[in-house]
Backbone as a ProteinNet text record, in pm:
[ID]
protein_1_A
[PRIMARY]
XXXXXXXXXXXXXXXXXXXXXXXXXXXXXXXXXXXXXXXXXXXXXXXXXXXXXXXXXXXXXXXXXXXXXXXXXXXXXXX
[TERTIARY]
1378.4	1270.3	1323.5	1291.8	1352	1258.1	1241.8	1177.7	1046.2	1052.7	930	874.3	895.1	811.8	734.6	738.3	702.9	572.7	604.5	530.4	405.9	328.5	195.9	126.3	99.8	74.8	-38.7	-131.7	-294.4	-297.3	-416.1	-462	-460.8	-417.7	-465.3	-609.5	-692.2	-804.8	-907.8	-1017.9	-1154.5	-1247.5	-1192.6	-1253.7	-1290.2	-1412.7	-1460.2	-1345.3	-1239.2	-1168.2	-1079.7	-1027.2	-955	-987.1	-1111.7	-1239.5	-1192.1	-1270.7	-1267.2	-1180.8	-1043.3	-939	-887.5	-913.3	-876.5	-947.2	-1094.5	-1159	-1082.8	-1016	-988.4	-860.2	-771.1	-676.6	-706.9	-807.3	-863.1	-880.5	-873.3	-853.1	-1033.7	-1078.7	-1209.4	-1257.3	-1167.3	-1252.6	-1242.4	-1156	-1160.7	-1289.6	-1337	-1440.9	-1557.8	-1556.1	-1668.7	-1718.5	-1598.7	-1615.3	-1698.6	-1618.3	-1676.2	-1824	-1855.2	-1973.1	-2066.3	-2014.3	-2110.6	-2081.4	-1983.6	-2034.7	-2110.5	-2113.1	-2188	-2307.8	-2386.8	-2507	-2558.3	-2466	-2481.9	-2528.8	-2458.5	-2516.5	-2666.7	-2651.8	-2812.3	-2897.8	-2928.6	-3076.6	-3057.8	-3158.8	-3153.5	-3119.6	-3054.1	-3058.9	-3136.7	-3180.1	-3332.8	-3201.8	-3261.5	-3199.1	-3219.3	-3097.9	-3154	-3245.8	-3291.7	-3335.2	-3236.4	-3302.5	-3200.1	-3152.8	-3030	-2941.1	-2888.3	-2914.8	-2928	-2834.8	-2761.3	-2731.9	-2750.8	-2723.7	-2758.7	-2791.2	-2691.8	-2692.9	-2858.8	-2903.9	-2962.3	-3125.5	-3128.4	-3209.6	-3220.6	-3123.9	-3115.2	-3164	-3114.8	-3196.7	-3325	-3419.9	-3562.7	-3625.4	-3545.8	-3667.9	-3701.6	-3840.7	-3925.7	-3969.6	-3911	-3977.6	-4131.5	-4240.5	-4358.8	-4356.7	-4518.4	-4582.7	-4627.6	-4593.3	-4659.6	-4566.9	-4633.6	-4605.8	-4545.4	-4432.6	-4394.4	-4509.3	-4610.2	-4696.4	-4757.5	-4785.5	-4876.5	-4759.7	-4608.5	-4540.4	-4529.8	-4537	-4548.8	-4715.5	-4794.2	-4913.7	-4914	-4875.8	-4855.5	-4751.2	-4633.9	-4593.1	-4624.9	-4685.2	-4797.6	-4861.8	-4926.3	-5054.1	-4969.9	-4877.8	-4745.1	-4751.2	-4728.7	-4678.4	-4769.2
3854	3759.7	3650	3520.3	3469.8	3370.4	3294.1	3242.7	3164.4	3131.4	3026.6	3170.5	3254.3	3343.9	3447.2	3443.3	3533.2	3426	3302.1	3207.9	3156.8	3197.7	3094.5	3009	2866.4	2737.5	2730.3	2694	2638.2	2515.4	2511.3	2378	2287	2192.8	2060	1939.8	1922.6	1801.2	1854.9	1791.8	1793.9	1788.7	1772.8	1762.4	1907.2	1914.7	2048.3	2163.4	2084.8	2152.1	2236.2	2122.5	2220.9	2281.6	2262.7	2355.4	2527.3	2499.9	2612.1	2687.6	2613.3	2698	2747.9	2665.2	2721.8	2871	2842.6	3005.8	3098	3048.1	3190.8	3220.8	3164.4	3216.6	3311.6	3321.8	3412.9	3572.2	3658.4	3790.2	3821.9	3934.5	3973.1	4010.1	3997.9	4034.5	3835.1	3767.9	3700.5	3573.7	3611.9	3555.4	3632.6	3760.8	3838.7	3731.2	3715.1	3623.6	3510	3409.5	3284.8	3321.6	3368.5	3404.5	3407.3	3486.7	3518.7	3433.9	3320.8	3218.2	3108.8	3092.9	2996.5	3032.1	3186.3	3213.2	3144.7	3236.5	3189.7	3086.5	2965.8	2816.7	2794.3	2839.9	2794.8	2838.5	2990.6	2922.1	3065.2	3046.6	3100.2	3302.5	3354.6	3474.4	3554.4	3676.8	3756.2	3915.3	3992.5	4137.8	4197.3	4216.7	4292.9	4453.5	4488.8	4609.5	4729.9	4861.4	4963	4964.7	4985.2	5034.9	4982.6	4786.4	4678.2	4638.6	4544.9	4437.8	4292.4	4235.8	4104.2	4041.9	4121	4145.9	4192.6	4329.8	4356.5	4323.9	4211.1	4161.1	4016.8	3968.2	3878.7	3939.2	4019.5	4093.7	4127.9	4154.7	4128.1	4045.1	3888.1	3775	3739.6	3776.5	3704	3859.6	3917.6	4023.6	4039.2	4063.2	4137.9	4231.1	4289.2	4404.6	4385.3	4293.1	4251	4391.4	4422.4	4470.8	4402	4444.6	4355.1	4290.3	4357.7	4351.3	4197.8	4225.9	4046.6	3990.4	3983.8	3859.2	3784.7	3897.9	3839	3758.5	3808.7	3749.7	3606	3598.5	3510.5	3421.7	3432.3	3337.5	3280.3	3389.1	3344.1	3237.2	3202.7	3151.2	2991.4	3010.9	2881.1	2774.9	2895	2780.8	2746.9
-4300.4	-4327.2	-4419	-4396	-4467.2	-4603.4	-4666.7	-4772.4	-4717.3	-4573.7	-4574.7	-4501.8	-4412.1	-4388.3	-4467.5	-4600.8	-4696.8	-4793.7	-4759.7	-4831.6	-4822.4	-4886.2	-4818.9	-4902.8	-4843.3	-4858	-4886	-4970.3	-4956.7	-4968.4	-4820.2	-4809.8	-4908.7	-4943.6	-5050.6	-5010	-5099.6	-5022.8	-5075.4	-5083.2	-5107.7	-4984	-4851.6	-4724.2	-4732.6	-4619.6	-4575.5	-4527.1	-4439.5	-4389.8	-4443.1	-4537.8	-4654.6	-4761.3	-4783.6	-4831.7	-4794.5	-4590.2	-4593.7	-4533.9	-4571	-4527.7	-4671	-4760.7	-4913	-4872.1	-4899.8	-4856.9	-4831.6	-4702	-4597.5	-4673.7	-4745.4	-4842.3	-4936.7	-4966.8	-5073	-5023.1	-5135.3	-5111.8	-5104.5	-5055.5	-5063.5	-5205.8	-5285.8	-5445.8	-5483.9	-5481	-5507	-5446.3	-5311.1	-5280.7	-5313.4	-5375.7	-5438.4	-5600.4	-5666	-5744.2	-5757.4	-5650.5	-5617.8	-5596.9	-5507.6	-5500.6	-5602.2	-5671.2	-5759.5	-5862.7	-5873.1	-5983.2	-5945.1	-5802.4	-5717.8	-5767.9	-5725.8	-5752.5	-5851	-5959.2	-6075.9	-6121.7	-6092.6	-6110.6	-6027.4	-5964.1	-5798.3	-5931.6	-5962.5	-6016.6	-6129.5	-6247.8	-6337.9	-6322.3	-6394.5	-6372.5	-6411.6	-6349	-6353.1	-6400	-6397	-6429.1	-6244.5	-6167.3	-6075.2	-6087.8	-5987.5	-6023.4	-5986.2	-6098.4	-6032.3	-5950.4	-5977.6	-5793.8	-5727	-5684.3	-5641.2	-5672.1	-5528	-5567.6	-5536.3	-5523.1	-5526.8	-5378.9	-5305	-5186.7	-5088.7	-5166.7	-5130.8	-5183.7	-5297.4	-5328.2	-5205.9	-5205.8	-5140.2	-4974	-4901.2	-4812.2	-4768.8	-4890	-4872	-4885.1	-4930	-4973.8	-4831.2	-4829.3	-4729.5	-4654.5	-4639.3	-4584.8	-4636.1	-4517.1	-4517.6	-4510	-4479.5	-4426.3	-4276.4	-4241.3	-4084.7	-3973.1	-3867.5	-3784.5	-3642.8	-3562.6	-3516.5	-3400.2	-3351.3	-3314.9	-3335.5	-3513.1	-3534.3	-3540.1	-3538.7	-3563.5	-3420.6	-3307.8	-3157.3	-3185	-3185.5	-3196.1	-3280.4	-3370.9	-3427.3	-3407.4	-3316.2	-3279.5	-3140.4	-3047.9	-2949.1	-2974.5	-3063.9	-3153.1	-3179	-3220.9	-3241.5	-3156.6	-3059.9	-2918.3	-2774.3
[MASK]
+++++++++++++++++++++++++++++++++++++++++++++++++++++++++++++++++++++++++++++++

């Protein structure tokens, strides 16, 4: 193997592209990070609840009690 095959380059630029190829350079803890300093900034922090994570808070916003029943009915009603 020789020196450029062992090497890897990140994108340079502020374009999307090299945005999100910077991304895809990143290890999965290291975009666990980002993540969560992104959050961070979006909007004030609350205490999750037991057990939780952020993930799975983020998972229920918007969920009801509706049955799938009224959501057909109700998008019947839509259109």
């Amino acid at each position: 193997m020789n020196n450029l095959e062992s090497t890897t380059v990140e994108p340079v630029g502020n374009d999307a592209q090299a945005c999100a190829s910077r991304w895809a350079y990143r290890t999965p803890e290291q975009k666990r990070i980002d993540a969560e300093k992104a959050l961070s900034r979006a909007w004030p922090a609350r205490p999750l609840p037991e057990g939780k994570t952020w993930q799975d808070v983020l998972r229920e916003v918007g969920r009801g009690d509706e049955t799938d029943e009224q959501v057909t009915e109700d998008l019947r009603k839509l259109s």
